[in-house]
DOVOTI-818577 format. One line per 2 residues: number of its first residue (from 1); their letters; for each residue x, y, z of C-alpha. Coordinates in nm, 3 decimals. Each point is the difference from the previous one (the first is absolute). Example, Ala and Ser with C-alpha at 12.3 -4.5 7.8 and 13.67 -1.06 7.14 Angstrom:
1> AS> 1.230:-0.450:0.780  0.137:0.344:-0.066
END
This chain:
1> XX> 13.319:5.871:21.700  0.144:-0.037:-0.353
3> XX> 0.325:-0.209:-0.028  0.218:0.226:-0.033
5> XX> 0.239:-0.132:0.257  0.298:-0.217:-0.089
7> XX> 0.100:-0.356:0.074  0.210:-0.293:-0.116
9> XX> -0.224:-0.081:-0.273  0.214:-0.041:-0.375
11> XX> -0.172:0.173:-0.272  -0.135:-0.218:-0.312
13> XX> 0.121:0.069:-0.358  -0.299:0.079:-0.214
15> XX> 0.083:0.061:-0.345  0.046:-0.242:-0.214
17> XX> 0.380:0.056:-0.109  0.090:0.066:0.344
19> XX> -0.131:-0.359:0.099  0.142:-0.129:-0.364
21> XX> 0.442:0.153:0.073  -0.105:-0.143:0.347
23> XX> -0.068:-0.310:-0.068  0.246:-0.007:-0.326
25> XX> 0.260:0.126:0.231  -0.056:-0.289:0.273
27> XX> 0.014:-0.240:-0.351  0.334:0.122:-0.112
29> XX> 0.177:0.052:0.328  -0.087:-0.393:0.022
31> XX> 0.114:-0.062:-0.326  0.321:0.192:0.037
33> XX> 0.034:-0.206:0.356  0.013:-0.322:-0.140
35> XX> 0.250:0.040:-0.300  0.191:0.123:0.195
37> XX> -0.036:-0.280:0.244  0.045:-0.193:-0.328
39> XX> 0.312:0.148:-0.092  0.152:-0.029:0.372
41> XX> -0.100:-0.374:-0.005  0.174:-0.053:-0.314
43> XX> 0.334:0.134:0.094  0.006:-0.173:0.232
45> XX> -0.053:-0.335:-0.163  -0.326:-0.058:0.157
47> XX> -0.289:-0.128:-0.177  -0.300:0.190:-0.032
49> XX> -0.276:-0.010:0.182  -0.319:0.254:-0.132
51> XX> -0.208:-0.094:0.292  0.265:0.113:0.293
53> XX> 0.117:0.296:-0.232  -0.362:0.110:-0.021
55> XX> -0.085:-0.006:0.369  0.274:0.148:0.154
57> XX> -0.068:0.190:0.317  0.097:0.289:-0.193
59> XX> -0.281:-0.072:-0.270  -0.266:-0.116:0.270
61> XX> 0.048:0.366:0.221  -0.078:0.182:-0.350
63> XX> -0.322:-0.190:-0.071  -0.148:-0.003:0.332
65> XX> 0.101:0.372:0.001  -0.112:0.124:-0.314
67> XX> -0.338:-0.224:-0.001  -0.051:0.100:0.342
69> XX> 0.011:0.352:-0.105  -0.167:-0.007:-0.291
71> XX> -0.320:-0.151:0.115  -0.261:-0.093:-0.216
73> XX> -0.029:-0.265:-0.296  0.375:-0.077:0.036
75> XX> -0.032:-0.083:0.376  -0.288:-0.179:-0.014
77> XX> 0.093:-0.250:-0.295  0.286:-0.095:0.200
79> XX> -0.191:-0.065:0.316  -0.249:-0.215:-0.234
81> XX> 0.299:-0.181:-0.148  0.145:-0.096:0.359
83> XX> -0.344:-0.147:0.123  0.084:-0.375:-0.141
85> XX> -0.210:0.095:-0.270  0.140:-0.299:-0.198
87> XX> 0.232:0.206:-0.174  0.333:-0.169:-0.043
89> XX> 0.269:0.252:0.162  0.313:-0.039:0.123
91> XX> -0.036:-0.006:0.375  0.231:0.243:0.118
93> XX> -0.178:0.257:-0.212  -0.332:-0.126:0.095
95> XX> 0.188:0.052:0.385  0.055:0.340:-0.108
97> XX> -0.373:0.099:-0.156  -0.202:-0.155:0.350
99> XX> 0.234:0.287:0.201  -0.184:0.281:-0.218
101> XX> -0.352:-0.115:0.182  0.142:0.134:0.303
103> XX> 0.139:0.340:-0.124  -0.288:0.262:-0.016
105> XX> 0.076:0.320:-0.061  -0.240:0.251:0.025
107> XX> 0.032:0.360:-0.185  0.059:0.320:0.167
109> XX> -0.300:0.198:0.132  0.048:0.304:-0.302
111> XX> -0.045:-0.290:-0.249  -0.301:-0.140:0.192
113> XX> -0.145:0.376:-0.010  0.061:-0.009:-0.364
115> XX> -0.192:-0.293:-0.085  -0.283:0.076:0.220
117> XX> -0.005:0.370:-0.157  -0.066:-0.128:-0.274
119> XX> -0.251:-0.293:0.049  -0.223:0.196:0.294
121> XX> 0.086:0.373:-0.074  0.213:0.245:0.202
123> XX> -0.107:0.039:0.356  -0.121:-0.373:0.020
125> XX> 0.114:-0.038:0.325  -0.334:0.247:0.120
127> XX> -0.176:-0.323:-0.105  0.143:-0.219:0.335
129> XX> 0.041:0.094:0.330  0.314:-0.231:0.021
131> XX> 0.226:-0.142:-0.284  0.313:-0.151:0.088
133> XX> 0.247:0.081:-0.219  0.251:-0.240:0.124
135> XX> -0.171:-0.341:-0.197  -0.019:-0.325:0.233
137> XX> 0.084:-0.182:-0.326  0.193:-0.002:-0.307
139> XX> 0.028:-0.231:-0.263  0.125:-0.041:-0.372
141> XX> -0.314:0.218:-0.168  -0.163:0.218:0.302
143> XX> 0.010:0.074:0.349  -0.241:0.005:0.238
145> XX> -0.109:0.326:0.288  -0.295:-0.004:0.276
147> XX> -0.178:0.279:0.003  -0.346:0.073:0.160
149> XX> -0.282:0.228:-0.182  -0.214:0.256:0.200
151> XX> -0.263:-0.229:0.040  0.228:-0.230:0.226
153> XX> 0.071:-0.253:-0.295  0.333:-0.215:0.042
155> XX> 0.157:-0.014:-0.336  0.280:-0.204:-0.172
157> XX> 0.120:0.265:-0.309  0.226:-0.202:-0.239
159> XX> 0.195:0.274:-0.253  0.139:-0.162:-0.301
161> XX> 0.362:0.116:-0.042  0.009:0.232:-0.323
163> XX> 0.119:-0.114:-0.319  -0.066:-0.356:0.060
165> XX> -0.268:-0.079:-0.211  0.169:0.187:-0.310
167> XX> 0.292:-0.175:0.018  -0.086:-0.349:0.068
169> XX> 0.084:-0.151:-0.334  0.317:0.176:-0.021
171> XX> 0.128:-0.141:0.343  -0.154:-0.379:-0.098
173> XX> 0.209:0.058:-0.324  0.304:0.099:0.231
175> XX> -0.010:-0.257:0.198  -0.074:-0.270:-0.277
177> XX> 0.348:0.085:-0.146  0.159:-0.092:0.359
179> XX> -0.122:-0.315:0.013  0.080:-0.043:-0.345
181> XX> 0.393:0.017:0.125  0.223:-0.316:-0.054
183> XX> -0.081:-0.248:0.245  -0.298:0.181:0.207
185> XX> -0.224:-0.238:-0.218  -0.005:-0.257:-0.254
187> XX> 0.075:0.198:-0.349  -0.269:-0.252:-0.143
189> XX> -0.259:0.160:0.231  -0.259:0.211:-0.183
191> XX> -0.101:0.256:0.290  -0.149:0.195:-0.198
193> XX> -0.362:-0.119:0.065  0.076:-0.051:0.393
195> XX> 0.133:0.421:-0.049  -0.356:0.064:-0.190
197> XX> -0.168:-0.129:0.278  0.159:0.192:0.262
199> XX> -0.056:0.365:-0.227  -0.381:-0.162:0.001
201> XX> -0.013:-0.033:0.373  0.192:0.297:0.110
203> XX> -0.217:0.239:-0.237  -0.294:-0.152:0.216
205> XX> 0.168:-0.022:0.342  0.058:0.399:-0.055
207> XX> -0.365:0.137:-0.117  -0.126:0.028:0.393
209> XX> -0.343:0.066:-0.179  0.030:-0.354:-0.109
211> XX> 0.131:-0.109:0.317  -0.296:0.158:0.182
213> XX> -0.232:-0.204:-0.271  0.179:-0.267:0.137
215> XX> 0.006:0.040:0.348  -0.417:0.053:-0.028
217> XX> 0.004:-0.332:-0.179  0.195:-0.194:0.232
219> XX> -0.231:0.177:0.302  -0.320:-0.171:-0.184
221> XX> 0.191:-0.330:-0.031  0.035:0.011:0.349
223> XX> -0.258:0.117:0.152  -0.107:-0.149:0.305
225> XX> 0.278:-0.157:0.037  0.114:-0.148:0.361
227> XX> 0.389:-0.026:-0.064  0.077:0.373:-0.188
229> XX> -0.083:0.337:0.002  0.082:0.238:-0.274
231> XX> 0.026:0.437:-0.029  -0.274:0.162:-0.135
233> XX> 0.125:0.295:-0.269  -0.078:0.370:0.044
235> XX> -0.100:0.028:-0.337  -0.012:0.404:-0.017
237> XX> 0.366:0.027:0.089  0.107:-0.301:-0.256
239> XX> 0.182:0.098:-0.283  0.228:-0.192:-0.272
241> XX> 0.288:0.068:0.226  -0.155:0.056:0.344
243> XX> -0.175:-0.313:0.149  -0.214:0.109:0.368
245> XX> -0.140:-0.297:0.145  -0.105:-0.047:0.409
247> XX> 0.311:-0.087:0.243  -0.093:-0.313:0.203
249> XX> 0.233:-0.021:0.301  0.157:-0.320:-0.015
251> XX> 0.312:-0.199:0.072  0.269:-0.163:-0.242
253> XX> -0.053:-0.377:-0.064  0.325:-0.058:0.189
255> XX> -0.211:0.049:0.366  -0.156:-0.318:-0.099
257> XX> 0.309:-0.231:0.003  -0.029:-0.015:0.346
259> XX> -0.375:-0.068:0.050  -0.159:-0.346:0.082
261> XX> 0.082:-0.274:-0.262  -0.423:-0.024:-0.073
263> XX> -0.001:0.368:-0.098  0.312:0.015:-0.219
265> XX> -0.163:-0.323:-0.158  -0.324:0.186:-0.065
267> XX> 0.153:0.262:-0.144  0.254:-0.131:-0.256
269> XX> -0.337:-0.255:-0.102  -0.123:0.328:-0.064
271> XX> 0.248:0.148:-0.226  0.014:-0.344:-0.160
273> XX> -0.381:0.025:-0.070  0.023:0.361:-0.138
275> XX> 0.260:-0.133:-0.223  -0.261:-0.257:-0.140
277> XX> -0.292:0.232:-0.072  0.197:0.221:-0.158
279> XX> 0.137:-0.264:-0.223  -0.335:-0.222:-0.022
281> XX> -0.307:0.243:0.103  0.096:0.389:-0.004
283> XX> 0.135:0.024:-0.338  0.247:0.232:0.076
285> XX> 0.348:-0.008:0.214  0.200:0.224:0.195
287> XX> 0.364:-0.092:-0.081  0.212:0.183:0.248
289> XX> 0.033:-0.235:0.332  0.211:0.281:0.098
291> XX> -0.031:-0.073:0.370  -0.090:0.384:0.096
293> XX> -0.283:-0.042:-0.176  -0.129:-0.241:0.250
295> XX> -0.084:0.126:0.337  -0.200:-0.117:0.306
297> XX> -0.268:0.147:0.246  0.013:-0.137:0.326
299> XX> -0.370:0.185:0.067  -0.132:-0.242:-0.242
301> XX> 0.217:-0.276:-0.086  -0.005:0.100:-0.356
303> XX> 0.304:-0.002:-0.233  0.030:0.384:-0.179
305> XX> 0.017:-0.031:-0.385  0.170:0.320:-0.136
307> XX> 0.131:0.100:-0.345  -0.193:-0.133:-0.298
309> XX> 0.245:0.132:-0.316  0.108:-0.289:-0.054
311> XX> -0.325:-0.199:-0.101  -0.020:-0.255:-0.301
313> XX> -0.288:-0.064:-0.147  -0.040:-0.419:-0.052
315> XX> -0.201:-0.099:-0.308  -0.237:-0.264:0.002
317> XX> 0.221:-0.227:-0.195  0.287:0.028:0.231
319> XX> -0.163:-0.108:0.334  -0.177:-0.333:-0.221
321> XX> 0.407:-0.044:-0.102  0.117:0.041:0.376
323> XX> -0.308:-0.163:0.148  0.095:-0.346:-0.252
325> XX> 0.334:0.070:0.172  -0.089:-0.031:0.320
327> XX> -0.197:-0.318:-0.046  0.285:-0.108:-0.174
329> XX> 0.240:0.057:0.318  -0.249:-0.165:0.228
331> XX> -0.005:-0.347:-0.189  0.099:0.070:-0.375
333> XX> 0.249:-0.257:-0.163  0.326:0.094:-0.217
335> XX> -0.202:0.077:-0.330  -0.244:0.169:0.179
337> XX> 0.257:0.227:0.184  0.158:0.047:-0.308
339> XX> -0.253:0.104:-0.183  -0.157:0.248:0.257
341> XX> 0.364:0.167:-0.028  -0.025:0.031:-0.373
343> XX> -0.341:0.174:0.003  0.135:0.256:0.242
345> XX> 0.369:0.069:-0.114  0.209:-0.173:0.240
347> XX> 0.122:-0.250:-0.285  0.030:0.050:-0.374
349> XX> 0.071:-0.259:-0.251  0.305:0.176:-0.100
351> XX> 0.143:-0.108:0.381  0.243:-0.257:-0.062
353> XX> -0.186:-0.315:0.188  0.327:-0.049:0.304
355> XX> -0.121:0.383:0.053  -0.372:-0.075:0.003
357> XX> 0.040:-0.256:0.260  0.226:0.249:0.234
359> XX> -0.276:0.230:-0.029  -0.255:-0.280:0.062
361> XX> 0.179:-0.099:0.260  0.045:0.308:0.161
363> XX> -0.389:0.088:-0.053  -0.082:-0.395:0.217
365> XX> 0.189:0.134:0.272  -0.112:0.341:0.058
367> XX> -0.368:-0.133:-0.020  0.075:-0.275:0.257
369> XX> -0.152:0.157:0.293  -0.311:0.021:-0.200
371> XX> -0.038:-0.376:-0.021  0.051:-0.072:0.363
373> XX> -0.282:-0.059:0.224  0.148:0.148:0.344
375> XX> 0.058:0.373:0.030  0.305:0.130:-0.134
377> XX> 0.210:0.159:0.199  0.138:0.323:-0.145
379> XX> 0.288:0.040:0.286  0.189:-0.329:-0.026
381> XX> -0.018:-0.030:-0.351  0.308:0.095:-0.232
383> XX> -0.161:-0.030:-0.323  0.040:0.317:-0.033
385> XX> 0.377:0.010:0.013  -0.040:-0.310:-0.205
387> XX> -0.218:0.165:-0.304  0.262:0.276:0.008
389> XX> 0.314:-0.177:-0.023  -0.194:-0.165:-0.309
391> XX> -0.092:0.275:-0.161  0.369:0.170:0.042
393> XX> 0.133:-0.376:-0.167  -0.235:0.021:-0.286
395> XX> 0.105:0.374:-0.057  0.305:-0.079:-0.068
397> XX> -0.041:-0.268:-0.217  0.044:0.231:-0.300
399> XX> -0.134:-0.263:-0.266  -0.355:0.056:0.188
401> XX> -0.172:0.361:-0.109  -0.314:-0.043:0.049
403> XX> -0.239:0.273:0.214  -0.363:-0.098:0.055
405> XX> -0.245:0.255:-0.047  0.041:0.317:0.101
407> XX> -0.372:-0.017:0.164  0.117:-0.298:0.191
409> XX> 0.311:0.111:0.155  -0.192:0.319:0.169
411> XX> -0.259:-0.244:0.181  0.298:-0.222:0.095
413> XX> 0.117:0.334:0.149  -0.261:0.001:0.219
415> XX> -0.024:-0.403:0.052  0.366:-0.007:0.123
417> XX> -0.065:0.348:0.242  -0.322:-0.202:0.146
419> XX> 0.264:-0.265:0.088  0.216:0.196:0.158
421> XX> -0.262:0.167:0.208  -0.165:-0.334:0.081
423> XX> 0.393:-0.127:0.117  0.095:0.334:0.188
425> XX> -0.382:-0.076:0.222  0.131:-0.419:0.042
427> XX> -0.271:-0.060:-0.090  -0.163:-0.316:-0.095
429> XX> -0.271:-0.067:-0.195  -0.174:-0.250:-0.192
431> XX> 0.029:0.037:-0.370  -0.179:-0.275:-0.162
433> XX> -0.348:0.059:0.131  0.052:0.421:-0.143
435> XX> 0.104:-0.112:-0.331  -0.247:-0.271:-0.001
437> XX> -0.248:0.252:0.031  0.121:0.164:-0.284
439> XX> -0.037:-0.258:-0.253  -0.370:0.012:-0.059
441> XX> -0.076:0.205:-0.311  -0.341:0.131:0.151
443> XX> 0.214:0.209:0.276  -0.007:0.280:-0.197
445> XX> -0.198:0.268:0.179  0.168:0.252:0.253
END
């Protein structure tokens, strides 16, 4: 039947200026929070304090609310930024930004019809003998319905939200002046290429004809393969906006936690080892360690790989740069270190040298696990909690504005989401021997 019923579902602004007061709205209702925060503070003889006036629970309600609503470019840079992508925010915002991943809100089913209407044609429903127009998902750019054709195919529709790809540069801009407030980052910080970077990415992560290209790509990288198990698209029902792919029943990652130590070993080796030959062998990277897009099949023992939007393409000379790197973390010296972090962007020689070697420093420690010979073991460790408390220390070291590449922080996106993964399994796993395999220019081929 069509959807024509109603739900809970929250309709999506599509027009540009809609999206624009909305998000200008949410910008000056922030604003307009904080002086007058500012001016309470002062009469009362306090001293002032942007951070706390910025991320009051008033302020924090409005941007969850209003990005949560809005869907879209806006939602999903703020997701990216709270995925310890090496971007140096204050924490309670970057508190603030990780409760967004959790709030999906899907649009109402007239909406839905609307989109569809115009991507398949009126009466497109004819074409499935179920469609469920309740999605099981919903995320930042699309959501996701089963439906089943009259053949008996199972289906998993995604429906890009309208408006979203026409006003991705306008959100990006939007939410490039927020961070640009007092105190939410260095004011030395240019962002502007990190912001570039994002527009780049989103533009890609929102062509589903692309993401299709990709998803094919990914399904000859791995075919054959004993650990994952991809969807195959449905090519004549994939549009720019409408991505059809097979459903594969599956279970969330989470039923693992409780499995035999040898099998949540094997799998986070796995994800470790997809990590590499994307980096070192694939050419190519999906960035979003989004852990929904990581499912598992208890039929085969396979790990489900969904969603590939978010896939960065890695050139030739980047992986010789990262693969010098890793040699370098295995046995390299201070110079060599050093100079593997020049070639890539972690240092610059305009880094005052006290604020190279924090940075250094901070680089020796995360890659310590690498070095050691036993398995690591991704549980007990708290170098997580360590790297973070860092990272939040060098943030606010306002003297320090420095932001590697753009490039780079979106694979340490999906670095840092492999490591949680690989500590939510407890696992443990041998590092040295992976990398080690790594190293050897002539692995090269998929």
């Amino acid at each position: 039947m069509p959807p024509d019923h109603d739900d809970n579902g929250i309709a999506v602004p599509s027009g540009r200026l809609g999206r624009l007061l909305r998000l200008g709205g949410m910008a000056s209702g922030i604003i307009g929070n904080v002086a007058a925060g500012g001016l309470g503070a002062l009469a009362q003889g306090k001293r002032l304090d942007m951070a706390q006036l910025l991320l009051t629970p008033a302020n924090t309600r409005r941007l969850t609310n209003e990005l949560s609503h809005l869907r879209g470019a806006a939602l999903k840079l703020g997701q990216m930024l709270s995925m310890d992508s090496g971007v140096m925010l204050p924490e309670e915002l970057t508190t603030i930004l990780a409760q967004m991943r959790k709030d999906a809100r899907h649009m109402p089913p007239k909406q839905l019809q609307t989109v569809l209407n115009a991507e398949w044609g009126v009466g497109w429903y004819k074409r499935f003998a179920r469609f469920d127009v309740r999605p099981f998902a919903a995320a930042s750019i699309g959501q996701v319905h089963r439906a089943r054709t009259h053949d008996g195919c199972d289906l998993a529709v995604k429906v890009q939200y309208p408006g979203v790809r026409a006003s991705i540069n306008s959100d990006v801009d939007n939410m490039a002046a927020l961070l640009r407030l007092p105190r939410v980052m260095p004011s030395d910080i240019d962002i502007s290429p990190l912001m570039a970077e994002a527009k780049r990415q989103l533009h890609v992560e929102a062509d589903y004809e692309a993401e299709a290209r990709h998803l094919k790509q990914f399904g000859r990288f791995l075919a054959g393969s004993k650990n994952f198990v991809l969807p195959h698209r449905h090519t004549e029902l994939c549009t720019p906006q409408v991505l059809a792919m097979s459903y594969i029943e599956s279970e969330p990652l989470e039923c693992l936690y409780d499995a035999p130590q040898k099998v949540r070993d094997q799998m986070a080796a796995a994800l470790i080892d997809l990590v590499l030959r994307e980096l070192f062998v694939f050419g190519a990277m999906q960035t979003d360690p989004n852990l929904a897009n990581y499912r598992y099949d208890p039929k085969t023992g396979c790990i489900v790989l969904l969603d590939f939007g978010a896939v960065q393409p890695i050139t030739s000379e980047l992986a010789a740069d990262l693969r010098a790197l890793a040699r370098v973390a295995l046995s390299g010296g201070v110079d060599e270190t050093r100079d593997a972090m020049l070639r890539i962007g972690y240092l610059n020689s305009n880094i005052a040298p006290h604020h190279q070697n924090l940075i250094t420093s901070m680089f020796n420690e995360a890659i310590a696990p690498l070095r050691q010979d036993q398995p690591f073991d991704f549980g007990r460790s708290n170098l997580l909690e360590r790297m973070r408390d860092w990272g939040f220390a060098l943030g606010k070291d306002r003297e320090l504005a420095h932001i590697p590449p753009a490039a780079i922080l979106f694979l340490h996106r999906k670095i840092g989401g492999t490591y949680l993964m690989c500590a939510k399994l407890n696992a443990r796993v041998a590092l040295r021997p992976m990398i080690e395999a790594y190293c050897n220019e002539s692995n090269k081929t998929p």
